[in-house]
Backbone as a ProteinNet text record, in pm:
[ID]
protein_1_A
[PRIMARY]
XXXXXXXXXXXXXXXXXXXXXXXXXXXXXXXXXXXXXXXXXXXXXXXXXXXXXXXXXXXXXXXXXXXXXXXXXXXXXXXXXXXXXXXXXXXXXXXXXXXXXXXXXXXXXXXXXXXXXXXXXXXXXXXXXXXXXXXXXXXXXXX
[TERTIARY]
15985.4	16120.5	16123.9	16165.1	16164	16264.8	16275	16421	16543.6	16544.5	16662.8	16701.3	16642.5	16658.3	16700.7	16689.6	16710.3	16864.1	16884.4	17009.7	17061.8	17035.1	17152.2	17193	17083.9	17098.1	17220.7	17201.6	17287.4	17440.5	17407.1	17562.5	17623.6	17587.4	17640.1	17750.5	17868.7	17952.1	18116.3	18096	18214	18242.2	18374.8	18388.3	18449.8	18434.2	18456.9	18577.1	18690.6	18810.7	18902.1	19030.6	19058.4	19153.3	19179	19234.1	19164.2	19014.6	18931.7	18864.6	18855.2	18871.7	18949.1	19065.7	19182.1	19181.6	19164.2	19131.7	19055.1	18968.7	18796.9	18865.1	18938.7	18990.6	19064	19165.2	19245.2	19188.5	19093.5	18998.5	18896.1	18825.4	18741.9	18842.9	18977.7	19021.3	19064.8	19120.8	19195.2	19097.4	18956	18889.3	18858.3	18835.1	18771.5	18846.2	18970.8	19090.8	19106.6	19072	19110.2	18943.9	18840.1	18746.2	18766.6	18784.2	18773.9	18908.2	18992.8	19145.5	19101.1	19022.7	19009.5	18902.7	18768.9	18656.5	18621.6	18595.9	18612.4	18673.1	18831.2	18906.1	18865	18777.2	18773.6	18645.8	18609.1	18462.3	18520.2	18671.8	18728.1	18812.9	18837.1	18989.3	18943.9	18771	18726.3	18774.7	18819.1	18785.6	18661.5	18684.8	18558.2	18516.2	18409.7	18348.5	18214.4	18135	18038.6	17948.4	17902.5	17819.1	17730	17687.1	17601.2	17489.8	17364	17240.4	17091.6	17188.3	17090.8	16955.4	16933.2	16808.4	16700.7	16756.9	16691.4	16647.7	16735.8	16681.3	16716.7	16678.2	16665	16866	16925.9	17077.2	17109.1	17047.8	17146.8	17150.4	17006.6	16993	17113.8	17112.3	17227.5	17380.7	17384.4	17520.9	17551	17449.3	17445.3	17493.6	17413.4	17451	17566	17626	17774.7	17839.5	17807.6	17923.3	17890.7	17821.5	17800.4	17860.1	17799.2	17914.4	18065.8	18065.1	18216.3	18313.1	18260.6	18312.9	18268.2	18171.1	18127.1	18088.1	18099.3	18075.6	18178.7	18296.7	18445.6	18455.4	18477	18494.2	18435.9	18293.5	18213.5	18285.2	18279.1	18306.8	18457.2	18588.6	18670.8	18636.2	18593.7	18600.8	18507.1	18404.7	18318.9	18237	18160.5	18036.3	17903.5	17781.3	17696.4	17664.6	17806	17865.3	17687	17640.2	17517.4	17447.6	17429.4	17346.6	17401.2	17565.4	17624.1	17661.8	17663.9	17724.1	17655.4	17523.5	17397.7	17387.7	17414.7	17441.9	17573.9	17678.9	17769.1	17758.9	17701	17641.9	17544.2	17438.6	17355.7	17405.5	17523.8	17574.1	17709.7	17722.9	17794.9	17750.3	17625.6	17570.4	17486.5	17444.9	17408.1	17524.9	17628.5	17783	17750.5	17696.3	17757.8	17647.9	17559	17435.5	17378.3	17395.3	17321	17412.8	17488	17634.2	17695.3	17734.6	17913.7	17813.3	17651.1	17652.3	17636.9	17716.4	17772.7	17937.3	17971.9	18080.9	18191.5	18341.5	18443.2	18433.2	18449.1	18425.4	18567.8	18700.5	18753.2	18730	18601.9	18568.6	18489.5	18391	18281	18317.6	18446.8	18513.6	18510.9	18548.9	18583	18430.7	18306.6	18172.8	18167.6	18164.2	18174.7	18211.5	18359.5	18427.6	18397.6	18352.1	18349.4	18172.7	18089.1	17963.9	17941.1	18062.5	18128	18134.9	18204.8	18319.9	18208.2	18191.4	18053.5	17986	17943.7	17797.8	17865.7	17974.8	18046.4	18008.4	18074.8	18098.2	17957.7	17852.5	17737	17654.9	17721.2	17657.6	17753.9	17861.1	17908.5	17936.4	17944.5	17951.1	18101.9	18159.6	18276.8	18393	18345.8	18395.8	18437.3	18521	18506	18606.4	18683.5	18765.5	18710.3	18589.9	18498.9	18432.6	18389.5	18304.3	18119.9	18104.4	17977.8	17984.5	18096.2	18136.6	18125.5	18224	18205.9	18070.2	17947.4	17858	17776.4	17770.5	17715.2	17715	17834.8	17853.4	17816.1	17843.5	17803	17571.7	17528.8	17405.8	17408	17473.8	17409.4	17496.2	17504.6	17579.6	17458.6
4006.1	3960.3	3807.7	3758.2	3603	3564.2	3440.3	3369.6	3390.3	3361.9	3358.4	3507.6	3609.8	3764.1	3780	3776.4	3772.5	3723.8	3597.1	3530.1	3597.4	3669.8	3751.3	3882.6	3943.5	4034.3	4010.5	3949.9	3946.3	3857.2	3755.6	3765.2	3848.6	3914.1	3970.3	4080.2	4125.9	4171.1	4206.6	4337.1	4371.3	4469.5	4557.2	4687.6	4737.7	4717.9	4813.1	4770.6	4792.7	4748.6	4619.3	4590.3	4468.3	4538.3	4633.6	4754.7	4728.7	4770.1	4766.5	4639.1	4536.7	4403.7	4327.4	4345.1	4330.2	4379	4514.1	4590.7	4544.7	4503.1	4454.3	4309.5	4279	4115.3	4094.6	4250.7	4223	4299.5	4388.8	4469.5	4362.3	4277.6	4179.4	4059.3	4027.6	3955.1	4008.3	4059.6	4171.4	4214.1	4237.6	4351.9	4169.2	4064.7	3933.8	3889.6	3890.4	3834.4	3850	3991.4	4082	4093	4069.7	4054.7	3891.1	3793.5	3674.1	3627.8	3714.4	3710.7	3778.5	3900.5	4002.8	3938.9	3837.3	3823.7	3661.3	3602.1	3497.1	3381.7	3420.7	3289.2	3269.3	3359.2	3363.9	3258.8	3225.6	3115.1	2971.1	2950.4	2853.9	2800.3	2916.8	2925	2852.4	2876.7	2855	2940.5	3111.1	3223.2	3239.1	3326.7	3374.1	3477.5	3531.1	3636.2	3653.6	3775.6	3787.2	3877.1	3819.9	3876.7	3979.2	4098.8	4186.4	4149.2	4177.9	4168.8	4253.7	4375	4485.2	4451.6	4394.1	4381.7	4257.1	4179.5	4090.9	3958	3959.2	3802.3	3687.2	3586.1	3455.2	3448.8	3424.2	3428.3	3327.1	3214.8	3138.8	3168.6	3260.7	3324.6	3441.8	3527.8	3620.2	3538.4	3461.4	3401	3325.1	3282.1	3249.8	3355.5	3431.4	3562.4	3595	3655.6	3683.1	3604.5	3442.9	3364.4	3349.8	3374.7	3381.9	3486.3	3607.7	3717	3744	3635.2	3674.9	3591.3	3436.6	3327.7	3276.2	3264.6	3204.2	3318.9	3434.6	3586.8	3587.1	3611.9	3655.1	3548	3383.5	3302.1	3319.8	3353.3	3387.9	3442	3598.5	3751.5	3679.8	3617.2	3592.4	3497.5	3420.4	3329	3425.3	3521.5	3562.5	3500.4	3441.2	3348.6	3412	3418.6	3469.7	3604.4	3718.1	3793.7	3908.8	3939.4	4066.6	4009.1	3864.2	3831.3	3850.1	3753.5	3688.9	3809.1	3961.3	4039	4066	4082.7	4166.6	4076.6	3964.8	3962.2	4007.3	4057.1	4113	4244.3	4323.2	4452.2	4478.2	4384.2	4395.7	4383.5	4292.9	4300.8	4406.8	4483.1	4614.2	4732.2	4690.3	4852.2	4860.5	4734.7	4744.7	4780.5	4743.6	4728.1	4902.1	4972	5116.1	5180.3	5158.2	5231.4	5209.8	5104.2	5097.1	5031.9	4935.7	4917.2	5017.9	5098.1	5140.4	5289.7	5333	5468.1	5607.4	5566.2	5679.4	5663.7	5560.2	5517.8	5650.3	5639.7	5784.8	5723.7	5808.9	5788.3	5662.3	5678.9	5569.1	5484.3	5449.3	5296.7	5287.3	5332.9	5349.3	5344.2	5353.8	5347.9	5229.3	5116	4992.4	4945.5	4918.2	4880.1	4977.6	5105.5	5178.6	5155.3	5141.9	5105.6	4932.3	4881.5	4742.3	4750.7	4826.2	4809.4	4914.7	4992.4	5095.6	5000.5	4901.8	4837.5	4692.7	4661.7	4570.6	4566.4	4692.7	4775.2	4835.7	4856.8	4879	4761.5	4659.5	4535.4	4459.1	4483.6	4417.7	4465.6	4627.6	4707.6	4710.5	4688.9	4656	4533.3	4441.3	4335.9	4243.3	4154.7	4083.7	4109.6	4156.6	4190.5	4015.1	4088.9	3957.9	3814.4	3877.6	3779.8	3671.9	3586.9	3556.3	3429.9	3367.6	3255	3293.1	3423.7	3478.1	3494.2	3586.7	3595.4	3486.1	3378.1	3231.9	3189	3186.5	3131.2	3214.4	3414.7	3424.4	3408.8	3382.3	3320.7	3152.4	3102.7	2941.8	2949.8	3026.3	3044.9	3101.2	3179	3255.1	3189	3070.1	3010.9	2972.7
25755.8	25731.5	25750.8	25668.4	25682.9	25747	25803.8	25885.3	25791.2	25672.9	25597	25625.4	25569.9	25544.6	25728.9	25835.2	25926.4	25969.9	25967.2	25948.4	25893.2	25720.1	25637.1	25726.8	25804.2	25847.7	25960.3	26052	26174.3	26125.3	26020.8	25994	25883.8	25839.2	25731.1	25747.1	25774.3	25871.2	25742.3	25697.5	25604.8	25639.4	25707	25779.4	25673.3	25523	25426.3	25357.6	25383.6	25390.2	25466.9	25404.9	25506.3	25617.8	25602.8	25718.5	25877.7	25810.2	25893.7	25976.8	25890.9	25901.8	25977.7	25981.5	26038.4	26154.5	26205.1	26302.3	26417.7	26360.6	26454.9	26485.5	26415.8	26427.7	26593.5	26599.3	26665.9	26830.2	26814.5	26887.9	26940.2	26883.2	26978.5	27038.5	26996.3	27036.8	27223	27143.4	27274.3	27383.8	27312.5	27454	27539.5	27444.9	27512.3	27578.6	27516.6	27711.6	27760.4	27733.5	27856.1	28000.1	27945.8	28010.6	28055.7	27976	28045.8	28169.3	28085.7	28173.9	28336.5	28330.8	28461.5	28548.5	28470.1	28528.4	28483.2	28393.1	28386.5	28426.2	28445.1	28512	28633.9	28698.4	28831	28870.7	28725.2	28772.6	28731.6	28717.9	28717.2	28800.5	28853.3	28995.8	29104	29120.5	29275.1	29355.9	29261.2	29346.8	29367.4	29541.1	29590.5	29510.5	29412.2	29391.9	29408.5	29470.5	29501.6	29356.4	29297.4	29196.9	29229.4	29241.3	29281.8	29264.6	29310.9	29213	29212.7	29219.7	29210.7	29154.6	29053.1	29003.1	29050	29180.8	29246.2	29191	29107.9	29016.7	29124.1	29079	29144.9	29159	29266.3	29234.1	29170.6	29126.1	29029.3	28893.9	28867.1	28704.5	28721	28827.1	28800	28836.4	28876.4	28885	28719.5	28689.6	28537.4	28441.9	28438.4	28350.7	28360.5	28450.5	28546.9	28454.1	28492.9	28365.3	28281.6	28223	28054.4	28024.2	28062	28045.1	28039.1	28094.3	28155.3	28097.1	28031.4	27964.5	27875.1	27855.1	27700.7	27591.4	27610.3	27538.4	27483.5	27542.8	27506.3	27421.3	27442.9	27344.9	27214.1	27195.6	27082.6	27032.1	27061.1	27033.6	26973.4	27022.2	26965.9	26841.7	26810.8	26735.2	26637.5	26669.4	26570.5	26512.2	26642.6	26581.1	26707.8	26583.6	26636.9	26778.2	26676.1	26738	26769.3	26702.3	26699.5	26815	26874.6	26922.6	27067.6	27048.3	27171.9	27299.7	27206.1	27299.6	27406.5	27368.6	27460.8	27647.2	27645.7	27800.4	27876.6	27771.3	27882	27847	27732.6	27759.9	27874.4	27904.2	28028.1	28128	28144	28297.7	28312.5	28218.9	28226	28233.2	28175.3	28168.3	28324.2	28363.2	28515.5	28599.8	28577	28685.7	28666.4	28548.4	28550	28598.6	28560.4	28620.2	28732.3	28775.5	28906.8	29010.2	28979	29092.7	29146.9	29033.2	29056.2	29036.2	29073.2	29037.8	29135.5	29233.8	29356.5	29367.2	29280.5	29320.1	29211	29241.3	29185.9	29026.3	28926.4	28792.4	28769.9	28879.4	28835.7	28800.1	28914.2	28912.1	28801.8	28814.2	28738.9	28564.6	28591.3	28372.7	28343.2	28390.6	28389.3	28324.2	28385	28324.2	28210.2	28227.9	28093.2	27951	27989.4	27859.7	27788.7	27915.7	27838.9	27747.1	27813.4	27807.4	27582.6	27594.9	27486.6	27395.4	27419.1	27359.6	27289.1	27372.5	27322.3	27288.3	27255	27175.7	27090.1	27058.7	26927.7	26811.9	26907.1	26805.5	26788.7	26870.7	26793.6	26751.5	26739.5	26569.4	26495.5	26502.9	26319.1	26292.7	26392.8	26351	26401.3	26345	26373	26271.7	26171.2	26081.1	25939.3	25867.3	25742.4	25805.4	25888.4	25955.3	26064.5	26062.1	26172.1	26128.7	26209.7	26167.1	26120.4	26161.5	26107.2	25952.5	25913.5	25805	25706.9	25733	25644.1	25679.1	25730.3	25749.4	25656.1	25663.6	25575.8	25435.7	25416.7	25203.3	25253.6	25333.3	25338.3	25339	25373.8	25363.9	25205.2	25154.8	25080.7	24907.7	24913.9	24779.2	24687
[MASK]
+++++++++++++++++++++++++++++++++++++++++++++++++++++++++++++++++++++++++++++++++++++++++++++++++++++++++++++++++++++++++++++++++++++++++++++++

């Protein structure tokens, strides 16, 4: 697969209809404020939060991740740029929050990493849809 065919691949992003289009428009907007609104502002506030780090990384790589996840993802994911790629660090730090954080913990808790980890692996298999800056990039590559 060559770089170009690659690029076409990951931006190339049409959910069929503009129904559907529209949909995904208002679905990544929404799930991203709502993650940067619940977890993100909090790496701006100079709230105290303690990042977990089950998997023992060096803590400034997992304090990194944490905010990438948590703030520069959602911005992507909204704007719909380099959405297939951008999701996969806050899928990793959700699907850890679910599997190995939160996994003795009551299924209450335990929904919250779930649904976001759902929700994010939705959108960087179908994509951002035609409404996105991936979108205009793939006809801007492909003229």
């Amino acid at each position: 697969m060559t770089m170009m065919e690659l690029l076409n691949t990951l931006l190339h992003t049409d959910l069929g209809n503009t129904v559907n289009n529209w949909a995904m428009l208002v679905f990544r907007i929404l799930l991203s404020i709502q993650l940067f609104r619940v977890h993100g502002l909090k790496k701006f506030t100079g709230e105290e939060e303690v990042v977990p780090n089950p998997l023992g990384l060096p803590p400034k790589l997992n304090q990194m991740m944490a905010v990438v996840a948590d703030t520069v993802v959602p911005a992507l994911v909204t704007l719909g740029l380099g959405v297939r790629l951008a999701v996969w660090p806050t899928i990793g730090v959700t699907a850890v929050g679910y599997f190995i954080v939160h996994r003795r913990d009551p299924i209450a808790i335990r929904d919250v990493p779930y649904v976001y980890t759902i929700c994010f692996l939705l959108i960087g298999i179908l994509g951002p849809g035609t409404l996105s800056l991936d979108h205009y990039l793939y006809h801007l590559l492909n003229q």
